[in-house]
ZALODO-689914 format. One record per residue (C-alpha): residue number from 1; chain; y, x, z. Coordinates in pm, whole numbers, plus 32768, in hexadecimal, padded with zeros to 4 digits. Layout:
<rs>
<r><num>NUM</num><chaine>A</chaine><y>Y</y><x>X</x><z>Z</z></r>
...
</rs>
This chain:
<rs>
<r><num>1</num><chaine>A</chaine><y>8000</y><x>8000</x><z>8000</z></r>
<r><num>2</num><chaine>A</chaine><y>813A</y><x>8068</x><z>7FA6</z></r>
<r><num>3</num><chaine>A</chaine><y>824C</y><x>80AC</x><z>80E0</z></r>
<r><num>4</num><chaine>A</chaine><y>838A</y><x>7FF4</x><z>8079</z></r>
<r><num>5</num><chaine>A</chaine><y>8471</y><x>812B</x><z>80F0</z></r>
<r><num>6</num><chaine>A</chaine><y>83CE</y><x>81D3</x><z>7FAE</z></r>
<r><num>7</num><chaine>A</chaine><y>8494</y><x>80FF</x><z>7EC1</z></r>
<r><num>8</num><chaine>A</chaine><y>85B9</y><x>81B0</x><z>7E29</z></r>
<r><num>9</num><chaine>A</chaine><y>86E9</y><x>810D</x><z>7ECA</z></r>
<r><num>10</num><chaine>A</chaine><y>881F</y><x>8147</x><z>7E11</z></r>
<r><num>11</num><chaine>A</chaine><y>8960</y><x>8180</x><z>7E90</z></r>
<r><num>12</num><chaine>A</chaine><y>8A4B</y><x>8071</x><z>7F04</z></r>
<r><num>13</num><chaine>A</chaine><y>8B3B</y><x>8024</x><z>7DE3</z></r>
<r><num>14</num><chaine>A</chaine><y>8CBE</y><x>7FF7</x><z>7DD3</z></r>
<r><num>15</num><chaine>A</chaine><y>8D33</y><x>7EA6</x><z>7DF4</z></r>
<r><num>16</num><chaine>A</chaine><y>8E33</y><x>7E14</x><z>7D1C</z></r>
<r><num>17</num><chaine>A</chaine><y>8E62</y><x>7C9B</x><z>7D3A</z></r>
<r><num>18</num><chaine>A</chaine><y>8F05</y><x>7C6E</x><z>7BD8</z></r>
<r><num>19</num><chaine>A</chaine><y>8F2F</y><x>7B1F</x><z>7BE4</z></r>
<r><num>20</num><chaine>A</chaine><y>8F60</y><x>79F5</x><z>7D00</z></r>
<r><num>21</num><chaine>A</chaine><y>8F56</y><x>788E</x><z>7D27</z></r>
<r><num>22</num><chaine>A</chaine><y>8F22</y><x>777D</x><z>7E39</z></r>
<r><num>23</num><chaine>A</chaine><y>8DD3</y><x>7794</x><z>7E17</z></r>
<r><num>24</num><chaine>A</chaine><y>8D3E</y><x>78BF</x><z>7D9A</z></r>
<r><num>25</num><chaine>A</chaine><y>8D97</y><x>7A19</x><z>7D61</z></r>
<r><num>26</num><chaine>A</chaine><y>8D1D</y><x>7ADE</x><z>7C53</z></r>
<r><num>27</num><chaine>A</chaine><y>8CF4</y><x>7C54</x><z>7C79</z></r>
<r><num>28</num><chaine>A</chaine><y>8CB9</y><x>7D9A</x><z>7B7A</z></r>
<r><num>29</num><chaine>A</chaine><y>8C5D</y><x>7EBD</x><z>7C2A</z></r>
<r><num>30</num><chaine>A</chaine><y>8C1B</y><x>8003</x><z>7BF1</z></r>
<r><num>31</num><chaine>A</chaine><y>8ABE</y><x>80AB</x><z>7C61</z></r>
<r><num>32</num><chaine>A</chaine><y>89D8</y><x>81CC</x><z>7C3F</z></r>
<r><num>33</num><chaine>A</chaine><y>888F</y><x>813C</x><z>7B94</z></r>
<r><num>34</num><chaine>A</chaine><y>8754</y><x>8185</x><z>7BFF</z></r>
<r><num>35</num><chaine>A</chaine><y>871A</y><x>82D7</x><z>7B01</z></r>
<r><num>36</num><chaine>A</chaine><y>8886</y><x>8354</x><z>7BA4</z></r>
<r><num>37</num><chaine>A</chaine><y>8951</y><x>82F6</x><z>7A97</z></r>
<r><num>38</num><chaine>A</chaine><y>8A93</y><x>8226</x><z>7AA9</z></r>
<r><num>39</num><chaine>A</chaine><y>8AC0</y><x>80D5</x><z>7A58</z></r>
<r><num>40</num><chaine>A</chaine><y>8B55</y><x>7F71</x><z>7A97</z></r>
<r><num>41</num><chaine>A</chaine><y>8ACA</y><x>7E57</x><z>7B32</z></r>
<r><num>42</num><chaine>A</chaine><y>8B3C</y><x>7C9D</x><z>7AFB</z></r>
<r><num>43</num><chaine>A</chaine><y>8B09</y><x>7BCA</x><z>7C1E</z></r>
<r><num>44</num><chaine>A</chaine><y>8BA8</y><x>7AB2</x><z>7CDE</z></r>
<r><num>45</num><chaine>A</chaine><y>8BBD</y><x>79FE</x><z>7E30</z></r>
<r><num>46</num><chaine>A</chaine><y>8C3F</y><x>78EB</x><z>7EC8</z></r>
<r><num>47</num><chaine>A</chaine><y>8D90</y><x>7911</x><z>7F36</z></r>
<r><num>48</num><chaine>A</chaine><y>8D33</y><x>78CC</x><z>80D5</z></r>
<r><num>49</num><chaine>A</chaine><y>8C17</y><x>799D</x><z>80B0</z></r>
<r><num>50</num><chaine>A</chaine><y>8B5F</y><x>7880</x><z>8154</z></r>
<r><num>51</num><chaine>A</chaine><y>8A88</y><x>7822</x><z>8029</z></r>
<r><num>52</num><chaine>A</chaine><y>8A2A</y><x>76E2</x><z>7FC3</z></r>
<r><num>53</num><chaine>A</chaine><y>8942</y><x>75E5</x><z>8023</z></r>
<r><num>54</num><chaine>A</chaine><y>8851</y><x>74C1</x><z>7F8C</z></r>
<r><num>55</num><chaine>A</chaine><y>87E7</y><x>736A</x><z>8032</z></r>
<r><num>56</num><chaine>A</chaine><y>86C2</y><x>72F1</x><z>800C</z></r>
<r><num>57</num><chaine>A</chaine><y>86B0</y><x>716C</x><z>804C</z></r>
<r><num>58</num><chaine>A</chaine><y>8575</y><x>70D5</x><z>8098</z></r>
<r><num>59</num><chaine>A</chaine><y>8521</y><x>6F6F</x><z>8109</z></r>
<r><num>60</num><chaine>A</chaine><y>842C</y><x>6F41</x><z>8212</z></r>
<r><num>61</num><chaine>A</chaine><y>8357</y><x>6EAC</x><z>8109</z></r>
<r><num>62</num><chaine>A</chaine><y>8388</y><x>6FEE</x><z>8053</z></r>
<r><num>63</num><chaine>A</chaine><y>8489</y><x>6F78</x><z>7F45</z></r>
<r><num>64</num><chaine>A</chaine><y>856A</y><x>7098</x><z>7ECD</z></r>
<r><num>65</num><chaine>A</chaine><y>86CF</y><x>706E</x><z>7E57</z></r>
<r><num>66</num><chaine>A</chaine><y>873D</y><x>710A</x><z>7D41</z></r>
<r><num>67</num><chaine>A</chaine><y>88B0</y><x>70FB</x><z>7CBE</z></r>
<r><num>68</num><chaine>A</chaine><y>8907</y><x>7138</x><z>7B3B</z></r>
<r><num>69</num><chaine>A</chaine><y>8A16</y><x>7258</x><z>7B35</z></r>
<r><num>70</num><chaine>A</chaine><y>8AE0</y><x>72D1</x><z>7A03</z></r>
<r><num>71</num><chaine>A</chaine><y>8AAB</y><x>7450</x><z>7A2D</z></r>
<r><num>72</num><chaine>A</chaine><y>8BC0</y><x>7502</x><z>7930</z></r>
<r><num>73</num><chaine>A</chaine><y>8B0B</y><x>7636</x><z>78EA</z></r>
<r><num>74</num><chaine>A</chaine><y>8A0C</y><x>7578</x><z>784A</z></r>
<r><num>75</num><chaine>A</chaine><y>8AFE</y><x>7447</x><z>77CE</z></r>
<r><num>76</num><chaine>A</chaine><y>8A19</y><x>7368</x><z>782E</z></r>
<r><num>77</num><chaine>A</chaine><y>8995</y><x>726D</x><z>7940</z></r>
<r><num>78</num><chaine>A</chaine><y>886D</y><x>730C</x><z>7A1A</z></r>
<r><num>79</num><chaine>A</chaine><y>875F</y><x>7241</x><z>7B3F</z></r>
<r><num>80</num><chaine>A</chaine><y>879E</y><x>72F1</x><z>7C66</z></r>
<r><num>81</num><chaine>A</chaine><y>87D6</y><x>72DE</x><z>7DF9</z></r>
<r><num>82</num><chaine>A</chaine><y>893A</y><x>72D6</x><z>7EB4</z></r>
<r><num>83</num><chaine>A</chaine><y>89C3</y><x>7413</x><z>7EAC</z></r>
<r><num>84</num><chaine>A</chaine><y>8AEB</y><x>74D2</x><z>7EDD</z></r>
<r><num>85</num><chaine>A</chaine><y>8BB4</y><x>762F</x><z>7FA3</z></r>
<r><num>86</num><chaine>A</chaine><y>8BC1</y><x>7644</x><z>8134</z></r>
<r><num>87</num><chaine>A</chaine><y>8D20</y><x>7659</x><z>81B9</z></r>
<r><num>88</num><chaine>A</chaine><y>8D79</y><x>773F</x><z>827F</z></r>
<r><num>89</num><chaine>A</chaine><y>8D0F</y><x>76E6</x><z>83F6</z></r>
<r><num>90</num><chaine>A</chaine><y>8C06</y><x>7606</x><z>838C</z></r>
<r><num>91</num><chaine>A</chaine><y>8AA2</y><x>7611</x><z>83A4</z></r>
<r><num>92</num><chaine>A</chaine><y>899B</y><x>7602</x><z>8288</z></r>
<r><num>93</num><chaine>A</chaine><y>892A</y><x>74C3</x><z>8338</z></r>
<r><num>94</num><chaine>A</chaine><y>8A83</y><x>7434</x><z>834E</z></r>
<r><num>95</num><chaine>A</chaine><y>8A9C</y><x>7483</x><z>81F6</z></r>
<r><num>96</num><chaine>A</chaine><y>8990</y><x>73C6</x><z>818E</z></r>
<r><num>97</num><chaine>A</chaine><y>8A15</y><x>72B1</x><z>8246</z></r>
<r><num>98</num><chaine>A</chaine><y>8B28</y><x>72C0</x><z>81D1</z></r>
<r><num>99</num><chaine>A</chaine><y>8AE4</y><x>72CC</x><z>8073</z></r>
<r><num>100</num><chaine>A</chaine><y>89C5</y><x>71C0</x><z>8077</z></r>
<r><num>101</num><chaine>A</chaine><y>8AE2</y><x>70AD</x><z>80FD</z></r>
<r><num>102</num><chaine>A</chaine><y>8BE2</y><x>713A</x><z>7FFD</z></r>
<r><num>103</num><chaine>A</chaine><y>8B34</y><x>7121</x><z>7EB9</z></r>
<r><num>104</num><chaine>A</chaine><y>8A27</y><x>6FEF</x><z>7EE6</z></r>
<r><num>105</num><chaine>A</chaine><y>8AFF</y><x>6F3C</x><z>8025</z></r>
<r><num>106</num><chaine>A</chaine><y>8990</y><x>6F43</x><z>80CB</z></r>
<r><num>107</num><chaine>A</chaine><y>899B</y><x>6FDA</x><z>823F</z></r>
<r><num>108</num><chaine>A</chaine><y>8867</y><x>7092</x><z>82BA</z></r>
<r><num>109</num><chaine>A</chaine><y>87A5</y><x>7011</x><z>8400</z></r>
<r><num>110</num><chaine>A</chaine><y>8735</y><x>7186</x><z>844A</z></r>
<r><num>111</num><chaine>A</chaine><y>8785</y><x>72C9</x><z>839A</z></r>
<r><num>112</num><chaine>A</chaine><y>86AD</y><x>7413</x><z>8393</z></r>
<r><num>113</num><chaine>A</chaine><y>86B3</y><x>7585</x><z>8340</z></r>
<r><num>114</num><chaine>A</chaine><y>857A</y><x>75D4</x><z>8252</z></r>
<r><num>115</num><chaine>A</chaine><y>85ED</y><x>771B</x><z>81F0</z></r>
<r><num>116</num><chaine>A</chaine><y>86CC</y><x>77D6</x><z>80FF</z></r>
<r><num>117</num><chaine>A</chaine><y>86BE</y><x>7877</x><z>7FB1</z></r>
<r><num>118</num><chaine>A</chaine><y>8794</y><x>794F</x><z>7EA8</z></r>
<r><num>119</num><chaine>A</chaine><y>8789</y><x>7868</x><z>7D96</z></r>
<r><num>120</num><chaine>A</chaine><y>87A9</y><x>79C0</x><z>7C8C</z></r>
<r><num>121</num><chaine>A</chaine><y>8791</y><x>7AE5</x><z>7D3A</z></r>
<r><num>122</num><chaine>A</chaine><y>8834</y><x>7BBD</x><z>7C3C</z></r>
<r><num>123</num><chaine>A</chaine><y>896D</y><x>7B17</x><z>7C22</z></r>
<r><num>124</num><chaine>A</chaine><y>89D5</y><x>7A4B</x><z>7D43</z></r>
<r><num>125</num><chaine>A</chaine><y>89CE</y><x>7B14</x><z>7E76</z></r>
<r><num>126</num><chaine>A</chaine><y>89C9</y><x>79DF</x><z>7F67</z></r>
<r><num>127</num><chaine>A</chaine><y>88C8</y><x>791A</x><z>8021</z></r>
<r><num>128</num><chaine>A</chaine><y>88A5</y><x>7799</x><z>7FC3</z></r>
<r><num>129</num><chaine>A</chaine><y>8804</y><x>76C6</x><z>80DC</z></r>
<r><num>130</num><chaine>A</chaine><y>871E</y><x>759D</x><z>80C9</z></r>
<r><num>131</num><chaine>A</chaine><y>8760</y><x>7479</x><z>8180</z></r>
<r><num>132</num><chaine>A</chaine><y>864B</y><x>737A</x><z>81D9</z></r>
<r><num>133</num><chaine>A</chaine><y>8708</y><x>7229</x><z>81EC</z></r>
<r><num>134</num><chaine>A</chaine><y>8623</y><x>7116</x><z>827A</z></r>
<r><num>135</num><chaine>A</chaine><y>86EB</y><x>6FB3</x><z>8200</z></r>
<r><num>136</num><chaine>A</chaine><y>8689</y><x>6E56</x><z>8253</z></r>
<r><num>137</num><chaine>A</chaine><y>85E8</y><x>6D79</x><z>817B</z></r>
<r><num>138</num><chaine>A</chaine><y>86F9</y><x>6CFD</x><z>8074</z></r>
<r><num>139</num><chaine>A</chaine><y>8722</y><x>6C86</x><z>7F15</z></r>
<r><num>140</num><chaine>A</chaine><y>87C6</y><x>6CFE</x><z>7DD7</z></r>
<r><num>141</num><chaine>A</chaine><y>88FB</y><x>6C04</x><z>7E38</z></r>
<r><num>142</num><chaine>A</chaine><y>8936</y><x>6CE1</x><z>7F7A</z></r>
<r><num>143</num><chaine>A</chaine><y>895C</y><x>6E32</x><z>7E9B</z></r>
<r><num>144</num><chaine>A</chaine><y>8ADF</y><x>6E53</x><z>7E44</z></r>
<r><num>145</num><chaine>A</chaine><y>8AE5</y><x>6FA0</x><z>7D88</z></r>
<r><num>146</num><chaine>A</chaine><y>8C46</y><x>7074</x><z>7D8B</z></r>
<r><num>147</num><chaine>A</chaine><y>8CA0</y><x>6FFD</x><z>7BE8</z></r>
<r><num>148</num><chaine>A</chaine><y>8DE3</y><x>7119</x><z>7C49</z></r>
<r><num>149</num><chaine>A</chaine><y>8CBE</y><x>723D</x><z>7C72</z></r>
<r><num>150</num><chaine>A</chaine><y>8C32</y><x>71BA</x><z>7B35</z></r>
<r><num>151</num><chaine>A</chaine><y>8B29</y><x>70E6</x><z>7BCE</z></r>
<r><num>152</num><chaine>A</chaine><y>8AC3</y><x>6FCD</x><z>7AD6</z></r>
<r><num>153</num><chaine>A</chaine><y>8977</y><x>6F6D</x><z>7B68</z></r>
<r><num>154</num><chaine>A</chaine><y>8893</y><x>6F76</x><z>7C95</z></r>
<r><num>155</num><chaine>A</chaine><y>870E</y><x>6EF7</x><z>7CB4</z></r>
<r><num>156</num><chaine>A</chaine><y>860B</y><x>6EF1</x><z>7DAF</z></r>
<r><num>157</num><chaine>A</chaine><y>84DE</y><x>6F60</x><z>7D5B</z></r>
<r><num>158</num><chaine>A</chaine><y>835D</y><x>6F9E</x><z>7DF1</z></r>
<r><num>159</num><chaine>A</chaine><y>828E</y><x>70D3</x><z>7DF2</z></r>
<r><num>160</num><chaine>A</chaine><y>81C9</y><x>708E</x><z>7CC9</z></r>
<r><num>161</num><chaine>A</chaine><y>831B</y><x>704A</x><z>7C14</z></r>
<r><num>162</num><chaine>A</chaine><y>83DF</y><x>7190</x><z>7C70</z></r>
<r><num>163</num><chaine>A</chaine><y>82AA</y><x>726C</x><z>7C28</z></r>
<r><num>164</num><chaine>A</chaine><y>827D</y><x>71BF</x><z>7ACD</z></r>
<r><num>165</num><chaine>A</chaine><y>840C</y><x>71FB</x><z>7A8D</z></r>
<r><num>166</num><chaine>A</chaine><y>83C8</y><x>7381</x><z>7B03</z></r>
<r><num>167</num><chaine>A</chaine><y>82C0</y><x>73A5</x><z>7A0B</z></r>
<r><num>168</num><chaine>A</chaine><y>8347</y><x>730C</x><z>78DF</z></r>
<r><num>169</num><chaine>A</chaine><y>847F</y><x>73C3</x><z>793E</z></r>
<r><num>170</num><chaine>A</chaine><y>8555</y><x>72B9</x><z>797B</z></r>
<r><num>171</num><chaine>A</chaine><y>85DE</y><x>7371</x><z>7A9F</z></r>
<r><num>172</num><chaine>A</chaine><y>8657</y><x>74B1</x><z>7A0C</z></r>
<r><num>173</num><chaine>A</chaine><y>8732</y><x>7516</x><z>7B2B</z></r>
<r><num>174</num><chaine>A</chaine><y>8670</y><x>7647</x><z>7BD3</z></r>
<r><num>175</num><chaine>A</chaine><y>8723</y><x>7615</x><z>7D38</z></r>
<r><num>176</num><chaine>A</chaine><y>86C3</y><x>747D</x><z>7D4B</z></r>
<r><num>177</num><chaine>A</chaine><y>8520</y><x>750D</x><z>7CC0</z></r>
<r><num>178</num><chaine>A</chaine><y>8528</y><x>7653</x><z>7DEB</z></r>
<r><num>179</num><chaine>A</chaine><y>858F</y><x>7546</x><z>7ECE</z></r>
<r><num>180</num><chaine>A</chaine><y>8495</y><x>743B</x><z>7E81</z></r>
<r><num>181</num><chaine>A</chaine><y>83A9</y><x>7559</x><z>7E9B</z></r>
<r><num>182</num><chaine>A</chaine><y>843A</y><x>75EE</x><z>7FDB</z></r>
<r><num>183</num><chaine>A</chaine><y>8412</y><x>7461</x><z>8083</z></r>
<r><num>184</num><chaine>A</chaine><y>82B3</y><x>7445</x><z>7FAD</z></r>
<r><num>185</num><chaine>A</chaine><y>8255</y><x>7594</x><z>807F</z></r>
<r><num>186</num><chaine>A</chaine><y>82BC</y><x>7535</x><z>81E5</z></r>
<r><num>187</num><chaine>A</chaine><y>81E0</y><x>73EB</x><z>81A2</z></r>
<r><num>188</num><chaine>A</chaine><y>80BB</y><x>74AD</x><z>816E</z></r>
<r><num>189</num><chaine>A</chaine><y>80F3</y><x>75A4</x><z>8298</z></r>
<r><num>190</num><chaine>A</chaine><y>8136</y><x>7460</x><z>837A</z></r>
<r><num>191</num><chaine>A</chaine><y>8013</y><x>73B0</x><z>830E</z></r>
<r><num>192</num><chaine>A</chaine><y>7F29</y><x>74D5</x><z>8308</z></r>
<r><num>193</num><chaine>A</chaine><y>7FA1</y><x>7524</x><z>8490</z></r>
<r><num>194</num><chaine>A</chaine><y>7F49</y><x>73F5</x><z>84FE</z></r>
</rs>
């Protein structure tokens, strides 16, 4: 087996935040790479350096809801789960909160930590959290998605449903499928302790 202090570690880069908004910064720094030349490196963070975090909301009859989002990079409406930046002084579970009651108007019974995650670890140098949201029983009529985040559309849906939209790839967004995988996971390791 191979001891991890035997990987070449290369030396800490130069910062240079080149270029700032509200929400994330965006960074080009220069570096030694790992055959000692010298190079440049593109990534970005959120401007709190708090990360994000993702809500997942699950009926006790395990229904999930789902919100449609228009995602600009993409120009184009994508399935996924309340999302969105912590503000400063808040918790990833406040967060989650938070953003579940802003973008569907549903408020969570009970919140939980299930873990976090770096959604692509070569570019954004922040840790996105997911949320376990346990909502009551409710239907479609009770959803009132945020239209000014570009939320057009919200659906409840079961187990069987969500996995079939994963597999056609109806849910695209990687952060909403690690989730569902992340809350898929701590299922099995609940059941399986029991």
């Amino acid at each position: 087996m191979v001891d991890p202090n035997d990987f070449p570690q290369p030396e800490p880069g130069i910062e240079h935040l080149v270029y700032e908004t509200p929400w994330w910064d965006f960074y080009y720094d220069e570096i030694t790479n790992f055959d000692g030349t010298a190079g440049h490196y593109c990534w970005a963070r959120t401007h709190s350096g708090d990360g994000a975090v993702m809500t997942v909301p699950v009926t006790p009859s395990e229904r999930y809801l789902l919100i449609k989002v228009y995602r600009y990079p993409l120009k184009r409406y994508l399935w996924e789960f309340p999302a969105g930046l912590i503000d400063d002084d808040e918790t990833p579970l406040e967060a989650g909160w938070r953003e579940l009651v802003e973008e569907t108007g549903v408020t969570p019974e009970t919140v939980v930590l299930l873990g976090s995650q770096t959604p692509v670890s070569g570019f954004i140098g922040d840790m996105f959290y997911t949320v376990l949201a346990n909502i009551p029983e409710i239907d479609i009529g009770d959803i009132k998605p945020q239209v000014n985040e570009g939320i057009v559309d919200a659906k409840l849906v079961t187990r069987q449903e969500i996995a079939a939209m994963a597999a056609s790839q109806e849910i695209e967004d990687g952060m909403t499928l690690m989730c569902l995988a992340r809350y898929w996971a701590s299922q099995e390791t609940t059941s399986h302790a029991r």
